[in-house]
N, C-alpha and C positions, 0 to 999 in steps of 0.2 A: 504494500500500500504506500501510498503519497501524502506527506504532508498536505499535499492540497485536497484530499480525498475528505470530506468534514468526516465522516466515519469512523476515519483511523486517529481517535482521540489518544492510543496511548501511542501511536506512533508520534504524533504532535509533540505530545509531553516528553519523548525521549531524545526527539530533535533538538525542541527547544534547551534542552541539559545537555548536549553534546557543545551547539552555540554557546551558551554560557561558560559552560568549563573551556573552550578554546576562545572564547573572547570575541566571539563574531556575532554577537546580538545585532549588529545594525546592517543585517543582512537582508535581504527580499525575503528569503525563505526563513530566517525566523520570524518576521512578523506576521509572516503566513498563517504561522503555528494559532498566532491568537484573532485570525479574520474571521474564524464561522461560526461568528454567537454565542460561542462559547469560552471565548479567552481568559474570563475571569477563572473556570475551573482548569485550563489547560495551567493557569498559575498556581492552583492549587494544587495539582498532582506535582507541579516542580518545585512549590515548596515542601510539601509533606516527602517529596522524597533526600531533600537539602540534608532531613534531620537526620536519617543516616549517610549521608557523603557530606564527610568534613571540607572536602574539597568545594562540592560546588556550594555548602554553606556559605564559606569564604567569600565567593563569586555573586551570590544570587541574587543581593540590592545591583549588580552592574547591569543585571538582563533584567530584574523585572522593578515596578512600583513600588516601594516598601507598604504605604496605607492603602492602596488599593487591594490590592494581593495579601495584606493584613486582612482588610474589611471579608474580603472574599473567602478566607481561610474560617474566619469567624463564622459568616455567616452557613459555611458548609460542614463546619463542626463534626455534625452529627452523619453525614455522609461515610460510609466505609470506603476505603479506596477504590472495595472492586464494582462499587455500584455509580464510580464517578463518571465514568463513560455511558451508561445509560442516563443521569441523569443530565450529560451535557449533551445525549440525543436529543432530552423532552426540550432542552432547552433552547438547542438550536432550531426546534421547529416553529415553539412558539416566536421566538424573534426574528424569524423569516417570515412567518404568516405577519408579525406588526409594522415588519417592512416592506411588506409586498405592499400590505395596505396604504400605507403610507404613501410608498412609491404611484399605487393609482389613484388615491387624494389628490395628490400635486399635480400628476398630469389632468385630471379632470379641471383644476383649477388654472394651469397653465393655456388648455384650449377654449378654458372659458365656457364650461359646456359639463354636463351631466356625462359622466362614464357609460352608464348607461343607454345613449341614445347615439 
């Protein structure tokens, strides 16, 4: 699978920790890691996994957020690891459906005109 695949969540998460540990966060393909809706938990699996790798500990405010990637840590608490990935499927869907929506708001507003007609 492909980082750019949304699917492959813990392929993302493994990516993004490779980036980090070799210092290449501000690459195309690791911002990739956190484009589909679900970034906030792809940060979580790369700090929950920080706590055992001393190393990319060291490293992990240089690739990610510190209070974001806190807030996000917090808020998924109670999430087990291995149910991270399905719950950044439910998530990706729902903020693809409030994007799409969004996306055909503005075009109905931009031609001036009901989507609808």
């Amino acid at each position: 699978m492909s980082v750019r695949d949304p699917d492959a969540f813990y392929e993302r998460v493994n990516y993004a920790i490779r980036c980090i540990l070799m210092g290449r966060t501000g690459t195309r393909g690791y911002d990739t890691c956190f484009e589909m809706y679900d970034g906030e938990l792809v940060a979580v699996g790369v700090y929950r996994r920080a706590q055992a790798n001393p190393a990319l500990a060291q490293r992990l405010w240089a690739g990610l957020g510190r209070d974001v990637t806190l807030a996000a840590v917090a808020r998924y608490a109670d999430v087990p690891d291995r149910e991270l990935a399905q719950i950044a499927r439910q998530l990706r869907a729902q903020r693809y459906a409030e994007a799409q929506a969004k996306l055909f708001e503005l075009r109905a507003q931009l031609h001036g005109k009901s989507p609808w007609t």
